[in-house]
C-alpha positions in Angstrom: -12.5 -5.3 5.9 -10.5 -4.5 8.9 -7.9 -6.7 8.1 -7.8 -5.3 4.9 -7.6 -2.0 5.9 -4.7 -3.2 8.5 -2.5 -5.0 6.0 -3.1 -2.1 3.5 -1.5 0.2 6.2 1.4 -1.9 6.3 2.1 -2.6 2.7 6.1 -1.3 1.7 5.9 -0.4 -2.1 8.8 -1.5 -4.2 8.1 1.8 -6.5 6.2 5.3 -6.3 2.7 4.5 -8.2 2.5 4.5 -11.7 6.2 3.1 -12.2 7.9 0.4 -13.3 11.8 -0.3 -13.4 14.3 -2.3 -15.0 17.5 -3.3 -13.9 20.0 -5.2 -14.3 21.5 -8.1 -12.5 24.5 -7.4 -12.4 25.4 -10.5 -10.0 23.9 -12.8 -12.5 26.4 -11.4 -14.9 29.6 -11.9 -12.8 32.8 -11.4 -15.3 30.9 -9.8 -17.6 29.1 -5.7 -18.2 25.7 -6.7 -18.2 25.4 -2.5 -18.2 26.7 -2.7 -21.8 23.4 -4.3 -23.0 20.7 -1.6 -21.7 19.8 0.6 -24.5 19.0 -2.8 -26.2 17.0 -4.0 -23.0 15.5 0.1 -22.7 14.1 -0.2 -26.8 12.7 -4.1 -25.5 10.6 -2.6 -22.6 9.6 0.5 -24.3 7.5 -1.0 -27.2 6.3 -4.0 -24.8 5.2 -2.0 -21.8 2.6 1.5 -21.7 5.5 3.8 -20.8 5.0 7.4 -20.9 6.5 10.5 -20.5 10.4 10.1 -20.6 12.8 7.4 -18.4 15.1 8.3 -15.2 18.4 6.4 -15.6 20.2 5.3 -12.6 23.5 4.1 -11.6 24.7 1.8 -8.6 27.7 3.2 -6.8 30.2 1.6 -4.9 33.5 2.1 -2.6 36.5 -0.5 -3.4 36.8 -3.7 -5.5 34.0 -4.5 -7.8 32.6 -7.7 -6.1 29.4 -7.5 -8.8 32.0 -8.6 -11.8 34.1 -10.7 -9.9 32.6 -12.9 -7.0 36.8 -13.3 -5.4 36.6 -9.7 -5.2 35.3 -8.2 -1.5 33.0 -4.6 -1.9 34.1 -2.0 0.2 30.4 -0.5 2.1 29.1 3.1 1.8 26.6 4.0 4.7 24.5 7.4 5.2 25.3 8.0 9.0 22.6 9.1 10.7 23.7 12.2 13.3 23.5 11.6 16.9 19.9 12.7 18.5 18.2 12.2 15.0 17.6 7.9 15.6 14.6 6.7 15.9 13.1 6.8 19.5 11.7 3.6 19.7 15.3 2.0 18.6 17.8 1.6 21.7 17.8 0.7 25.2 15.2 3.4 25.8 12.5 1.8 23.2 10.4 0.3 25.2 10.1 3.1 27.9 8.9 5.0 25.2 6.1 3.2 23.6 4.8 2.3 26.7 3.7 5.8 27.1 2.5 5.8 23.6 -1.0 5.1 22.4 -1.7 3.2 19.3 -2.3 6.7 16.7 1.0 8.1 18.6 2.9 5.2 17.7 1.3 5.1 14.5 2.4 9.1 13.9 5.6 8.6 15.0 6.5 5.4 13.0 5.1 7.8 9.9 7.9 10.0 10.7 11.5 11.1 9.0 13.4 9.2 12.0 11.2 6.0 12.1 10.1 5.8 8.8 12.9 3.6 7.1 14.4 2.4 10.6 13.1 -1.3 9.5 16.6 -2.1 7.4 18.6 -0.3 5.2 18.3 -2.7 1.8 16.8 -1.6 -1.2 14.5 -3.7 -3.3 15.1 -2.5 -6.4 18.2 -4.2 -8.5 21.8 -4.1 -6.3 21.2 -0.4 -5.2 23.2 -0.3 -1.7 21.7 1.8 1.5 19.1 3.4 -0.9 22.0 5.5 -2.6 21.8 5.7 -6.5 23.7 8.0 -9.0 21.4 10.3 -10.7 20.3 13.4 -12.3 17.4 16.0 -12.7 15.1 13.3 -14.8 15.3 11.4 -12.0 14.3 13.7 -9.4 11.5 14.7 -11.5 10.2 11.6 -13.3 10.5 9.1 -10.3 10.6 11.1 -6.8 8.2 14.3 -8.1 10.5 16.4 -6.3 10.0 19.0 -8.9 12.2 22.0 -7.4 14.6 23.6 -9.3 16.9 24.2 -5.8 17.4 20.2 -5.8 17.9 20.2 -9.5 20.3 23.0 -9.3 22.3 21.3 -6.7 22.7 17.8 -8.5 24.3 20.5 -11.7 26.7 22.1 -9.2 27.7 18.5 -7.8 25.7 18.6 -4.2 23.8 15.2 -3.6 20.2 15.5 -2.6 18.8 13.7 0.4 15.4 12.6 0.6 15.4 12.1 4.6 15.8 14.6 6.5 16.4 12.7 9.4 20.4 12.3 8.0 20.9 15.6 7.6 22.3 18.3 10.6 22.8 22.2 9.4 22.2 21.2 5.9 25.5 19.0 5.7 25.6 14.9 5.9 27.8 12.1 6.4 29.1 9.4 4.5 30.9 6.3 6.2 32.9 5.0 3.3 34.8 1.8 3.7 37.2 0.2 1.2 37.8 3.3 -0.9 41.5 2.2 -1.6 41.2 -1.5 -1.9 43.8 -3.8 -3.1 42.8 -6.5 -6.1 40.9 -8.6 -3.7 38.8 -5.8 -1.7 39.4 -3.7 1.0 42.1 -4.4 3.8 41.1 -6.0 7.4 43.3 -2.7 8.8 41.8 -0.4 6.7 39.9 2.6 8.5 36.5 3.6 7.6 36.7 7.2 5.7 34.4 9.8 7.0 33.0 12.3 4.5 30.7 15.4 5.0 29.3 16.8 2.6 26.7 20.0 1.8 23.2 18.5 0.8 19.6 19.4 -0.7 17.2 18.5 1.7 13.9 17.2 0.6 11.0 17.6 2.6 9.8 15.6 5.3 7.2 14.0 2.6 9.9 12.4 0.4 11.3 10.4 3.4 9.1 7.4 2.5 10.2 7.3 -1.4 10.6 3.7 -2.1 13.7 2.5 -3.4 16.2 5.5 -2.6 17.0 7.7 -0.2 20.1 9.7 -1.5 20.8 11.0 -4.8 24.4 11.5 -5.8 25.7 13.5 -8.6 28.2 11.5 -11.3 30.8 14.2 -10.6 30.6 14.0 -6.8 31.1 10.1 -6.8 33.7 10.4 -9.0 35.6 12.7 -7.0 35.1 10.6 -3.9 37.0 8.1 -5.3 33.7 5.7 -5.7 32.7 3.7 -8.9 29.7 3.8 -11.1 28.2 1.6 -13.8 24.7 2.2 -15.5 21.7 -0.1 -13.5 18.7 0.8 -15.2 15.8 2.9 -15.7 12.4 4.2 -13.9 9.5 4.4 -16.4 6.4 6.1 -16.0 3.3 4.2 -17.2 -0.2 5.2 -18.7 -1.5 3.0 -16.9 -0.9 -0.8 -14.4 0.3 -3.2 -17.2 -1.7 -6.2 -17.0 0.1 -9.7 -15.7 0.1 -11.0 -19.2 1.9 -7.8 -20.2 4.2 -8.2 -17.7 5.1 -11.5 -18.5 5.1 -10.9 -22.3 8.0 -8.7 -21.6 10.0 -10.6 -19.0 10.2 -13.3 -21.8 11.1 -10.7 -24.3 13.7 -9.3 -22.0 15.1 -12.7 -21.1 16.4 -12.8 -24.7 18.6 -9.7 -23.9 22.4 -9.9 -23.4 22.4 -9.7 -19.6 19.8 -10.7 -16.7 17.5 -8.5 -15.6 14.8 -7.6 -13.0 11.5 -5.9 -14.0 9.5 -4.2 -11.4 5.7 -3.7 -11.5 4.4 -1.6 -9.1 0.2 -2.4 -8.6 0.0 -1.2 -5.0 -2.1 -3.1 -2.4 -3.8 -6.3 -3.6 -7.1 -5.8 -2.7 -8.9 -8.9 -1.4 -12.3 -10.4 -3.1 -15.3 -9.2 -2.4 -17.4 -11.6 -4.1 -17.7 -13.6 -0.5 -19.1 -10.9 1.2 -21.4 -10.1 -1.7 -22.8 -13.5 -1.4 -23.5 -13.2 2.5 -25.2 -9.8 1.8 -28.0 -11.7 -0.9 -28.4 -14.7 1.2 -28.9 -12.8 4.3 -31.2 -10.2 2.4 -33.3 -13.3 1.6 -33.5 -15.0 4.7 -35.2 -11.9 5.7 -37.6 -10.9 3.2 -38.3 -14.8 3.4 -39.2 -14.3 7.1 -40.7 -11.3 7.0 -43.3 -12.3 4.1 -44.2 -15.6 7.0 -44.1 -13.2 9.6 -46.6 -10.9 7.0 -48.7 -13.6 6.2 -49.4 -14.7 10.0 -50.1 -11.2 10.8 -52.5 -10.6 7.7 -54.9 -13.8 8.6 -54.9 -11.9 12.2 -56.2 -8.7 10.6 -58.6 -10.3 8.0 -61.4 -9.0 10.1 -60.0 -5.1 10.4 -59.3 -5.3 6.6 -62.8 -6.5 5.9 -64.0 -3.6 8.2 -62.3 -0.9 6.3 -63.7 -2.4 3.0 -66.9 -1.8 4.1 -66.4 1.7 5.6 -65.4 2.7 1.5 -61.6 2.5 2.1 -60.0 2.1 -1.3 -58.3 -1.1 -2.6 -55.0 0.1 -2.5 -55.3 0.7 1.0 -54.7 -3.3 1.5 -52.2 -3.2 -0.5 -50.6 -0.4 1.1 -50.9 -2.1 4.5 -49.6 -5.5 3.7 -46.5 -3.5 1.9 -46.5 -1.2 4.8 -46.3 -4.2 7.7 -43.8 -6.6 5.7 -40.9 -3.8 5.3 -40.9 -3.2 9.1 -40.9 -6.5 10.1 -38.1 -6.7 7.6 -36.4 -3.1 8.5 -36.4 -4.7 12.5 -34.9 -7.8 11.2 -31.8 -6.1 9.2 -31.6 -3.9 12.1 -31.4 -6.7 14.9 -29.2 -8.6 12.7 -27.0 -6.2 12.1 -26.8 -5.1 15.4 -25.9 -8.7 16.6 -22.9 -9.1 13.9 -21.2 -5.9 14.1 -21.1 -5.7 18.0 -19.7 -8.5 18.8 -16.8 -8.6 15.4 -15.9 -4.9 17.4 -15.6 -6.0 20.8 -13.1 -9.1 18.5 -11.2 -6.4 17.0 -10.7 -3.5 20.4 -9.3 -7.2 21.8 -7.3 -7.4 18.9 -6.1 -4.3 19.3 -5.1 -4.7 23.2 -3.4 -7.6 22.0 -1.4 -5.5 19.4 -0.6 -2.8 21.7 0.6 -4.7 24.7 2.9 -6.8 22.0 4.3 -3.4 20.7 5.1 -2.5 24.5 7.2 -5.3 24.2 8.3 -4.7 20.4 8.4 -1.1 19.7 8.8 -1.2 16.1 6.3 -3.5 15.4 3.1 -2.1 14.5 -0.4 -1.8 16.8 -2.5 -0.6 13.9 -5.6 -2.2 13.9 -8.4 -0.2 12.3 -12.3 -1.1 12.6 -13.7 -0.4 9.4 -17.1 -1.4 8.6 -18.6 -2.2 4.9 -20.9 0.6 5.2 -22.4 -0.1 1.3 -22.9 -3.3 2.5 -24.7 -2.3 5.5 -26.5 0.4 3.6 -28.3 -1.6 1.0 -29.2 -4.1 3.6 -30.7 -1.5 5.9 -32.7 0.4 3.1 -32.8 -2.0 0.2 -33.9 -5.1 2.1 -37.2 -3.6 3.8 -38.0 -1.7 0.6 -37.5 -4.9 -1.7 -39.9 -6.7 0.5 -42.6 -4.4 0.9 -42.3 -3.7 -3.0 -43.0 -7.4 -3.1 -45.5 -7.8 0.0 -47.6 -5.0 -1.9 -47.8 -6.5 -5.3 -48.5 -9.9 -4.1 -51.7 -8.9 -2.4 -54.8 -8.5 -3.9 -56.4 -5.8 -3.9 -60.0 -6.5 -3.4 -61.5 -8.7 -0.8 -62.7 -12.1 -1.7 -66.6 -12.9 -1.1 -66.6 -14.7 2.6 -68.5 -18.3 1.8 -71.8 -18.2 3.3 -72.0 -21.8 5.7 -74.1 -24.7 4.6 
């Protein structure tokens, strides 16, 4: 479970939950407009997929030549700069210094942060969106981010972008790097200068930094009067609910029909590992010990024949034996979870604080990489082991014991 619980913590979504997203490939369709064939793609999904609520259309944006429709043809590059003093502290020739003054939560926290949190590269996973910058409008903000606040809504309708990251932002302006904005038919030129643009921003909050996918939202109007290029993408859909695999496959295979390629996106989250094995070693290791615990019972029983006999004949009641046998088998059964338990965990903690020695002195060496490494416990597991076991075998002790003393044979 700990390793669950470590990879968990690691996991990068390709989407916020409850989303899926098509787009198109628009390298696939080199020559072509693959954008031309969406709306027929958009009715495809929609009545093969449990969509709900209303779609967020984005567009890709780029500076220069369009390389996606014709593979001679070089891109220019758009880059959100970051200002100086906001990098990530554990980036540069100071990095290590840093996290070797950092414990494992610190360096956890900070990794968590605007500055650190999508230092680990720049690419988008979703379709050819560039740096996490997509063309967009209020569905978008709303549908796919949540960033439900009329401020960023208002500012894509007066042509401000809206960043998601603080950590790019400086007195509410940023800064685009823009290279290739006047190309010539084959792309940008070798001399050409890199165009520096600032421009006044929305700011999301700090919680939006981590929004997989995107990272700056750019009004149609403002890219246009950059001088950069748009063309349609695709779409963000919310669901009802995780399609199932066969649904997803259902409508890859419809979609592959369309006019132009495509990429469908599922979002499921983490993919929780079975349990089924652990359930197993809980049941064996429940009857191992009612098992021993009845011969352990039984031993003790022929030992107290005598004192049994002796309360018989004081006018103890039947149930009493019962009660006793019952009574002895779940704590020699409660000690035996106990002392098993006991012996398993101990030692898988000591495994997993050197595990996580291990992880922090690597991290010392490679500050971004992670030293997370959570001890968690199946504590059901433990539970029913610790309460159900003893119980089950008393229960059992108890109703396999007679309650009335057989007649001692008289010696011949």
């Amino acid at each position: 479970m700990s390793l669950n619980a470590e990879e968990r913590f690691g996991y990068q979504p390709t989407l916020k939950p409850g989303t899926v997203a098509l787009m198109v490939d628009a390298f696939a369709d080199q020559g072509g407009h693959p954008e031309k064939a969406l709306p027929a793609l958009r009715r495809t999904l929609e009545h093969t997929l449990p969509v709900s609520g209303g779609r967020a259309d984005v567009d890709r944006v780029w500076a220069g030549g369009d390389c996606y429709a014709r593979e001679s043809v070089e891109c220019g590059s758009i880059e959100l700069v970051r200002p100086k003093g906001n990098e990530c502290p554990l980036i540069g020739p100071d990095g290590a210094r840093i996290a070797a003054g950092l414990s494992a939560a610190e360096h956890r926290d900070l990794m968590r942060t605007p500055r650190c949190v999508d230092s680990a590269g720049p690419i988008s996973v979703i379709g050819d969106i560039d740096d996490r910058m997509v063309v967009g409008d209020a569905r978008l903000l709303r549908d796919y981010i949540g960033l439900r606040d009329p401020a960023a809504e208002k500012a894509l309708a007066e042509g401000r972008p809206v960043l998601l990251n603080p950590a790019y932002a400086r007195n509410g302006r940023l800064t685009l790097k823009i290279t290739g904005l006047h190309s010539g038919p084959t792309g940008p030129r070798e001399d050409q200068k890199a165009t520096h643009v600032s421009l006044a921003t929305y700011t999301a909050p700090a919680s939006y930094a981590d929004t997989p996918g995107i990272r700056l939202v750019l009004p149609a109007v403002l890219a246009h009067r950059l001088g950069l290029h748009t063309a349609p993408s695709g779409s963000f859909y919310p669901v009802s609910r995780t399609p199932t695999r066969a649904e997803q496959r259902r409508a890859e295979s419809e979609l592959a029909h369309g006019d132009a390629a495509t990429n469908l996106y599922v979002e499921r989250g983490y993919p929780e590992t079975d349990d089924s094995g652990l359930l197993v070693l809980a049941v064996f290791a429940g009857i191992v010990t009612i098992g021993a615990a009845a011969i352990a019972t039984g031993l003790a029983k022929a030992d107290a024949e005598a004192d049994l006999t002796t309360l018989g004949a004081v006018g103890a009641p039947p149930r009493v034996r019962r009660f006793y046998t019952g009574f002895q088998c779940g704590v020699v059964a409660g000690m035996g979870v106990v002392l098993g338990m006991v012996t398993g965990v101990v030692p898988a903690v000591a495994l997993r604080l050197a595990d996580g020695r291990q992880a922090l002195a690597h991290m010392r060496e490679d500050p971004m990489s992670s030293s997370y490494t959570p001890i968690e416990l199946p504590w059901p597991t433990l539970a029913v082991l610790a309460v159900g076991v003893p119980v089950l075998a008393g229960l059992l002790a108890a109703l396999c014991t007679r309650s009335r003393l057989l007649a001692p044979r008289r010696a011949t």
